[in-house]
Structures are given as C-alpha cells and as structure tokens.
N, CA, C and O atoms as a printed pandas DataFrame, in Angstrom:
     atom_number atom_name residue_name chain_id  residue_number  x_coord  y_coord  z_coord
0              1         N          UNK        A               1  -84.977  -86.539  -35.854
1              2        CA          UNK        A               1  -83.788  -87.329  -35.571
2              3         C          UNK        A               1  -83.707  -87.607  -34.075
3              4         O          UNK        A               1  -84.179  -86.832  -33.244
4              5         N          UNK        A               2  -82.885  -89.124  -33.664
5              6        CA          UNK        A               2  -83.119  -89.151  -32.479
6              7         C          UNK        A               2  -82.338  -88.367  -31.458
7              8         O          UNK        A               2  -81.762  -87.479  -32.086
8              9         N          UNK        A               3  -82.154  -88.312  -30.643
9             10        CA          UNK        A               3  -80.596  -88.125  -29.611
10            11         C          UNK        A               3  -79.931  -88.849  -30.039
11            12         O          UNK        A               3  -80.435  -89.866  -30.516
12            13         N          UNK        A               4  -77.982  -88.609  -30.082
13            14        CA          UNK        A               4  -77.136  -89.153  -29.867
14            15         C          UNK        A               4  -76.324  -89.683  -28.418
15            16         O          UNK        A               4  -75.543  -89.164  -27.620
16            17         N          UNK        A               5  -76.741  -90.528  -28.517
17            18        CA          UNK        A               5  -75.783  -90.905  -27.147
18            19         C          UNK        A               5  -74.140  -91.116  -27.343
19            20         O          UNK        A               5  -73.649  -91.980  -28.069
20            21         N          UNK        A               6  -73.520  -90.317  -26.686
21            22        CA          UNK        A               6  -72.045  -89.967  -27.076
22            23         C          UNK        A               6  -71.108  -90.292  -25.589
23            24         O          UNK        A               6  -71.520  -89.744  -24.567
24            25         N          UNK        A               7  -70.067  -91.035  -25.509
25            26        CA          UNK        A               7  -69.754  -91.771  -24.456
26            27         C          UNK        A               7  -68.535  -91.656  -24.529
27            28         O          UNK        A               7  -67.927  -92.234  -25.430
28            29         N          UNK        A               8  -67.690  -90.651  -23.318
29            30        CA          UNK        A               8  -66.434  -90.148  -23.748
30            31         C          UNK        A               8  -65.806  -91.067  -22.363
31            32         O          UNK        A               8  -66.389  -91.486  -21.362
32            33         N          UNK        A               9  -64.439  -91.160  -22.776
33            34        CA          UNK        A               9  -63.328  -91.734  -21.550
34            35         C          UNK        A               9  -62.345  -90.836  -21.683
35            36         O          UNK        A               9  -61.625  -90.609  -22.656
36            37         N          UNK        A              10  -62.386  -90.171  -20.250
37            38        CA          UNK        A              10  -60.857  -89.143  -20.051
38            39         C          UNK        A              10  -60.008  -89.791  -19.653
39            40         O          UNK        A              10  -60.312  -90.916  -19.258
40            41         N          UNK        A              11  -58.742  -89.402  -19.596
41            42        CA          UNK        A              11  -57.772  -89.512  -19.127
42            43         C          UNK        A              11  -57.684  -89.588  -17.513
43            44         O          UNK        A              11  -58.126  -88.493  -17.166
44            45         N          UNK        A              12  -57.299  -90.406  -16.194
45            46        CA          UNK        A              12  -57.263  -90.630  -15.318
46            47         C          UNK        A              12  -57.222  -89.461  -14.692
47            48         O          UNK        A              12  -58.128  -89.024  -13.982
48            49         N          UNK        A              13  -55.854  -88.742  -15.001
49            50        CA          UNK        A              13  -55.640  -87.746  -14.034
50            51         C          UNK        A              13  -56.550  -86.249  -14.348
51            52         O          UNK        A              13  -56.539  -85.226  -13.664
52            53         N          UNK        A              14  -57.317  -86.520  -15.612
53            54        CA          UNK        A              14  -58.379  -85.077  -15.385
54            55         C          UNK        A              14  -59.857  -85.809  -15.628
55            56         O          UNK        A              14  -60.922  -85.295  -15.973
56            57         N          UNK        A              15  -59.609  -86.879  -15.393
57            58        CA          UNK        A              15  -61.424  -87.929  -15.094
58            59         C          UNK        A              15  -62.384  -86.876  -14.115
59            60         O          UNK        A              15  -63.539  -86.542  -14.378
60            61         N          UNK        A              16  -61.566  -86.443  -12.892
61            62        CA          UNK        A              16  -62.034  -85.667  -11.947
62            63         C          UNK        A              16  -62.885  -84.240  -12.395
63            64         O          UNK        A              16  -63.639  -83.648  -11.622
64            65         N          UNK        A              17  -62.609  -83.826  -13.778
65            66        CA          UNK        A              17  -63.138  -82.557  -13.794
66            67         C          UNK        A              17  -64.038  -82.771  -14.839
67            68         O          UNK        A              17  -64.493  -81.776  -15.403
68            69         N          UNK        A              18  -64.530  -84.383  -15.364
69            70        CA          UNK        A              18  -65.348  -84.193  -15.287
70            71         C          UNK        A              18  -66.668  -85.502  -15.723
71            72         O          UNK        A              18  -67.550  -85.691  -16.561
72            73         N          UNK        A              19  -66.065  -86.152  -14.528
73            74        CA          UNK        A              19  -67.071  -87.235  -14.096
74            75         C          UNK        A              19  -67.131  -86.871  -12.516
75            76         O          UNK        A              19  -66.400  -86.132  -11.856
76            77         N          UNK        A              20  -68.125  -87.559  -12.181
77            78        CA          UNK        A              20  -68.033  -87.574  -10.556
78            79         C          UNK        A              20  -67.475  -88.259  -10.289
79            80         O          UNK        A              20  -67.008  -89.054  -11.103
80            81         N          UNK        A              21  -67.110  -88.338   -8.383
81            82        CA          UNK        A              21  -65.903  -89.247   -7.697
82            83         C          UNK        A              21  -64.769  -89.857   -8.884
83            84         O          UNK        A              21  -64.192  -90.928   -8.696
84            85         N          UNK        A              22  -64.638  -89.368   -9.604
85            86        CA          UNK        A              22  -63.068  -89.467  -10.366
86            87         C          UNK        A              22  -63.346  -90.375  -11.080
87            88         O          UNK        A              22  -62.480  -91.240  -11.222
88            89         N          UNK        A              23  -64.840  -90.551  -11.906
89            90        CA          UNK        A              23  -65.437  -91.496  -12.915
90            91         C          UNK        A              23  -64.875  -90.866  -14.307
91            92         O          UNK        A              23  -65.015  -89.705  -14.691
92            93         N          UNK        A              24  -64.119  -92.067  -15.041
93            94        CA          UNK        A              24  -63.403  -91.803  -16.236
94            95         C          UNK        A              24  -64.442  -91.837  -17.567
95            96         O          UNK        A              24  -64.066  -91.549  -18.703
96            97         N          UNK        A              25  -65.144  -92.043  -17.390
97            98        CA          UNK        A              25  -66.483  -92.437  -18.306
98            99         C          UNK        A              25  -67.465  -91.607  -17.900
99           100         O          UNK        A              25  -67.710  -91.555  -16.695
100          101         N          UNK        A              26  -68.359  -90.642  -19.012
101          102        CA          UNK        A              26  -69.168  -89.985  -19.308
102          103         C          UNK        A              26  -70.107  -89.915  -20.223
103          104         O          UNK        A              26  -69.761  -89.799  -21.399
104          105         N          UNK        A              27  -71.323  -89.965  -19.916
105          106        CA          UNK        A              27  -72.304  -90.273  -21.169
106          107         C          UNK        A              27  -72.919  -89.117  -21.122
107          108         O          UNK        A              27  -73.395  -88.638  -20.093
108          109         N          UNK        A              28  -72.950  -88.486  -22.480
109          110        CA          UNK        A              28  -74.347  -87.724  -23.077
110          111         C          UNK        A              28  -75.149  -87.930  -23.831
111          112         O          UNK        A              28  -75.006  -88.946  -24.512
112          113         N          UNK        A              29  -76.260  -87.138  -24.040
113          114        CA          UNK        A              29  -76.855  -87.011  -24.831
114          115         C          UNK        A              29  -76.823  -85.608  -25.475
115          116         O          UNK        A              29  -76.869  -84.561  -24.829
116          117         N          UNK        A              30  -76.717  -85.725  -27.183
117          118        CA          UNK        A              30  -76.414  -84.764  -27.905
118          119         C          UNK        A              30  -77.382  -84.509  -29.291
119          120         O          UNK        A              30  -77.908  -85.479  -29.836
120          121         N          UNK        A              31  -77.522  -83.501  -29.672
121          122        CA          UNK        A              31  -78.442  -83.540  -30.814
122          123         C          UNK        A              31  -77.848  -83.694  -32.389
123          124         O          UNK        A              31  -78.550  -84.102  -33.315
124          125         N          UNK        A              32  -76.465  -83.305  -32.528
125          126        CA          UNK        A              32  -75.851  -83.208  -33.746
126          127         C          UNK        A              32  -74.440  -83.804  -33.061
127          128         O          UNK        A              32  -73.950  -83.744  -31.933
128          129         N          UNK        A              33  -73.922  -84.597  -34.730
129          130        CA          UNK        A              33  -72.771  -85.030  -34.240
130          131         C          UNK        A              33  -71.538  -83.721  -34.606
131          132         O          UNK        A              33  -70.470  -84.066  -35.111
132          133         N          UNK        A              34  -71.750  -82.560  -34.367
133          134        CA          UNK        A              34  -71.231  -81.608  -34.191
134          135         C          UNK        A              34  -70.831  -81.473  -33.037
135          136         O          UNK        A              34  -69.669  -81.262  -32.691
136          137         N          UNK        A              35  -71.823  -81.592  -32.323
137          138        CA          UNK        A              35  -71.687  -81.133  -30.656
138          139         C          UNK        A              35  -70.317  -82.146  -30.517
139          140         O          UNK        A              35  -69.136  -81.801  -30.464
140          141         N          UNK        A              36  -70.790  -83.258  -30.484
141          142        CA          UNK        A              36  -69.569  -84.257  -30.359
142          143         C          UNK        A              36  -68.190  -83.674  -30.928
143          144         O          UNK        A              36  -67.259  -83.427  -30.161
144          145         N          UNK        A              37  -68.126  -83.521  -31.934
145          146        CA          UNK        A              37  -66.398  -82.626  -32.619
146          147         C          UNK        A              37  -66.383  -81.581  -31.833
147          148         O          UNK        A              37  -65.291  -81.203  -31.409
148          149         N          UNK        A              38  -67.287  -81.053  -31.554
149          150        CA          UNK        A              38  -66.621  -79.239  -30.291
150          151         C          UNK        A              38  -66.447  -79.958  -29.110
151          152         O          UNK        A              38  -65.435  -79.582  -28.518
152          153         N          UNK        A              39  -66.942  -80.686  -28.650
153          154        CA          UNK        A              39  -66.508  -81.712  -26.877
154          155         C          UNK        A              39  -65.183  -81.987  -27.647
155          156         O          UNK        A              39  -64.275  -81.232  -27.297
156          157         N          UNK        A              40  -64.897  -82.783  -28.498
157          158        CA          UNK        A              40  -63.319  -83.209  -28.563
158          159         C          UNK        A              40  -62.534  -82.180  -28.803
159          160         O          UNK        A              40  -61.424  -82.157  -28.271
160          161         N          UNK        A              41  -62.939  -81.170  -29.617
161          162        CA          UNK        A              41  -61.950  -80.314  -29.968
162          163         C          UNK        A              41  -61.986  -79.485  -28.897
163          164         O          UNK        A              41  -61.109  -78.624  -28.969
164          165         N          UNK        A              42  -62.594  -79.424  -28.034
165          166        CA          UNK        A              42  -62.486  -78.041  -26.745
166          167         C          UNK        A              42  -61.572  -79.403  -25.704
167          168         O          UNK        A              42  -60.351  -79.249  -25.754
168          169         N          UNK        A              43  -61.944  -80.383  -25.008
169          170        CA          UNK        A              43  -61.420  -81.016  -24.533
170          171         C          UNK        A              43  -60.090  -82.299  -24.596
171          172         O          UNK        A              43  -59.698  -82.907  -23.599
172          173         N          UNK        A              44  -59.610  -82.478  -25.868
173          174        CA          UNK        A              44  -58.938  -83.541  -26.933
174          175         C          UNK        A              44  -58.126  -84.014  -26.018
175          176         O          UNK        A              44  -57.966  -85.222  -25.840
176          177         N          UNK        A              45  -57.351  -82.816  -25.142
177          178        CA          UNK        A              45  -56.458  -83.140  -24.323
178          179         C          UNK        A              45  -56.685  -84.040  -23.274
179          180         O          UNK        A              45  -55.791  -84.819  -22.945
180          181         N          UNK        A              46  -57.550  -84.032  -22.823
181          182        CA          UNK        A              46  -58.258  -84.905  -21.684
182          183         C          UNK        A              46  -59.148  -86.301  -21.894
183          184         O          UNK        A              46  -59.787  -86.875  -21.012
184          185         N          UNK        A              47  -59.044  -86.633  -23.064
185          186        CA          UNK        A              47  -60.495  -87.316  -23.758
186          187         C          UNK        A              47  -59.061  -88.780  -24.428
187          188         O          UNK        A              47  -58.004  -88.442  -24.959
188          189         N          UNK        A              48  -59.325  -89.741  -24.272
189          190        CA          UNK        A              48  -59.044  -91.112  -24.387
190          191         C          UNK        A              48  -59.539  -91.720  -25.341
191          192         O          UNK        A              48  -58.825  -92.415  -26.064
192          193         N          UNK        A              49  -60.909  -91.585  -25.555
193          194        CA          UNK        A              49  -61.756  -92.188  -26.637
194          195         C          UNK        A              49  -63.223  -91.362  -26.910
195          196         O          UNK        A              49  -63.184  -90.145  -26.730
196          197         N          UNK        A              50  -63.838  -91.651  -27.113
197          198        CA          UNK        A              50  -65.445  -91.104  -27.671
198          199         C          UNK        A              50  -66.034  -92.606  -28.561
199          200         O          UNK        A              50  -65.378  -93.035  -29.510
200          201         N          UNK        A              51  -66.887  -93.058  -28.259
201          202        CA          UNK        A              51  -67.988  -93.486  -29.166
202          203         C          UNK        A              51  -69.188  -92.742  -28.772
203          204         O          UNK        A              51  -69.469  -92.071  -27.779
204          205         N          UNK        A              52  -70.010  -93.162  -30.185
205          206        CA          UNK        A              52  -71.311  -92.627  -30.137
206          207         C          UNK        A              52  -72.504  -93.369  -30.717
207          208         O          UNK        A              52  -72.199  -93.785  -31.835
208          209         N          UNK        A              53  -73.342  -93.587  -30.489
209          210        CA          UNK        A              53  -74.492  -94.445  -31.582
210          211         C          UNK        A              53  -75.400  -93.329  -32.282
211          212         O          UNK        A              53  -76.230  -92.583  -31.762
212          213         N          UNK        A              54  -75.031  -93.428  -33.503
213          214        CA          UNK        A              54  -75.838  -92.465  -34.315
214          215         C          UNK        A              54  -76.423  -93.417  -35.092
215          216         O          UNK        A              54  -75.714  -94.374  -35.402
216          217         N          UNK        A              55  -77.924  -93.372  -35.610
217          218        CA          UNK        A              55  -78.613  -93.884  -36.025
218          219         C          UNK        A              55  -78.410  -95.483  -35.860
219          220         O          UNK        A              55  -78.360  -96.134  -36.903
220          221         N          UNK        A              56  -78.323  -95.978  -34.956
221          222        CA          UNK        A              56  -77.717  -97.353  -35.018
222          223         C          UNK        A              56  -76.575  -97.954  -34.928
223          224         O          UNK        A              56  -76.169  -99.037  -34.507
224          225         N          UNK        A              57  -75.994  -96.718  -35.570
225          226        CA          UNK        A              57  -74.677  -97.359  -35.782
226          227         C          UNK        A              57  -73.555  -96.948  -34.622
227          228         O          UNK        A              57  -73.348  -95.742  -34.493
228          229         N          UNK        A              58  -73.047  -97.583  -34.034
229          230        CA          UNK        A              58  -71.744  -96.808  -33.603
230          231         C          UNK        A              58  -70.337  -97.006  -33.900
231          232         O          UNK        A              58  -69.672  -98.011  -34.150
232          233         N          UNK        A              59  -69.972  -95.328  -33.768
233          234        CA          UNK        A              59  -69.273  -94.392  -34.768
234          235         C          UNK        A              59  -68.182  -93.877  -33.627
235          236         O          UNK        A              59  -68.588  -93.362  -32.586
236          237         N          UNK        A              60  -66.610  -94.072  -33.928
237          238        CA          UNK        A              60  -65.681  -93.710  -32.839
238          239         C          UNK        A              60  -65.131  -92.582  -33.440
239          240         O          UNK        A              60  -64.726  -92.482  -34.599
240          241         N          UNK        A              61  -65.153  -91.454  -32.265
241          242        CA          UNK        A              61  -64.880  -90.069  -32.600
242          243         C          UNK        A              61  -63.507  -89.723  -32.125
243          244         O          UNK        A              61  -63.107  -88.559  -32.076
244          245         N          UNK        A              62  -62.862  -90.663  -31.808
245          246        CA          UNK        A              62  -61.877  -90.275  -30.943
246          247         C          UNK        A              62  -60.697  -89.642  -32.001
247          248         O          UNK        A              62  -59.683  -89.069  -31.603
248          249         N          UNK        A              63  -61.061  -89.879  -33.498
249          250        CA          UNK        A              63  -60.099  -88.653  -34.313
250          251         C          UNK        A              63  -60.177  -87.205  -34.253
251          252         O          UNK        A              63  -59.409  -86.358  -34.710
252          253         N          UNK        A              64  -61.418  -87.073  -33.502
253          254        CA          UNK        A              64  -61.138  -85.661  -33.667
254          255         C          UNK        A              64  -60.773  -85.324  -32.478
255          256         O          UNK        A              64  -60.873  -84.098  -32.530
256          257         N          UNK        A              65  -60.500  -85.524  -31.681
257          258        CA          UNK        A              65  -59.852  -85.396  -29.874
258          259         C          UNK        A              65  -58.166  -84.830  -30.068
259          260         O          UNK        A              65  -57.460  -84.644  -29.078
C-alpha cells in the first residue's frame, strides 16, 4: 500500500505549535488511515479540517477531529 498523504489545517491561534513560522497547514505522510483518526483525536481541538488521498481518492477526516 502506498503512503497516505494527510493534510491538516489548525486553527490560527495554535497553527504555531505546529507548523513553522505560524504555518496553518501541515502535510504528512502516514501509513494507515488510523494514524490519521489518533492525529485528530489527540489534537481535534486545534485541527480545522484534515483531507487525505487514500488510494486516489480524497477522503475528509475532519469528523473525527
């Protein structure tokens, strides 16, 4: 399976902890779309949106935030 590329937007005022220079947008790469539900569910509070492209498709995670 390939990588997931998973592409989160925080919230302005905690962008800082964790993008650089206070970048609201963050991209990973992830192996299961698990990883993705524990980033939202550990962070939900801080997190705006999530997409991800899994197999092609992209898939908005931002319900589980």
């Amino acid at each position: 399976m390939s990588p997931i590329h998973a592409r989160f937007e925080f919230a302005p005022d905690r962008a800082a902890e964790f993008g650089w220079d206070g970048q609201a947008i963050v991209e990973l790469e992830v192996d299961t779309v698990e990883e993705i539900v524990e980033y939202c569910e550990q962070f939900g509070d801080a997190i705006i949106d999530c997409t991800a492209s899994v197999n092609g498709k992209v898939i908005s995670a931002s319900e589980f935030a």
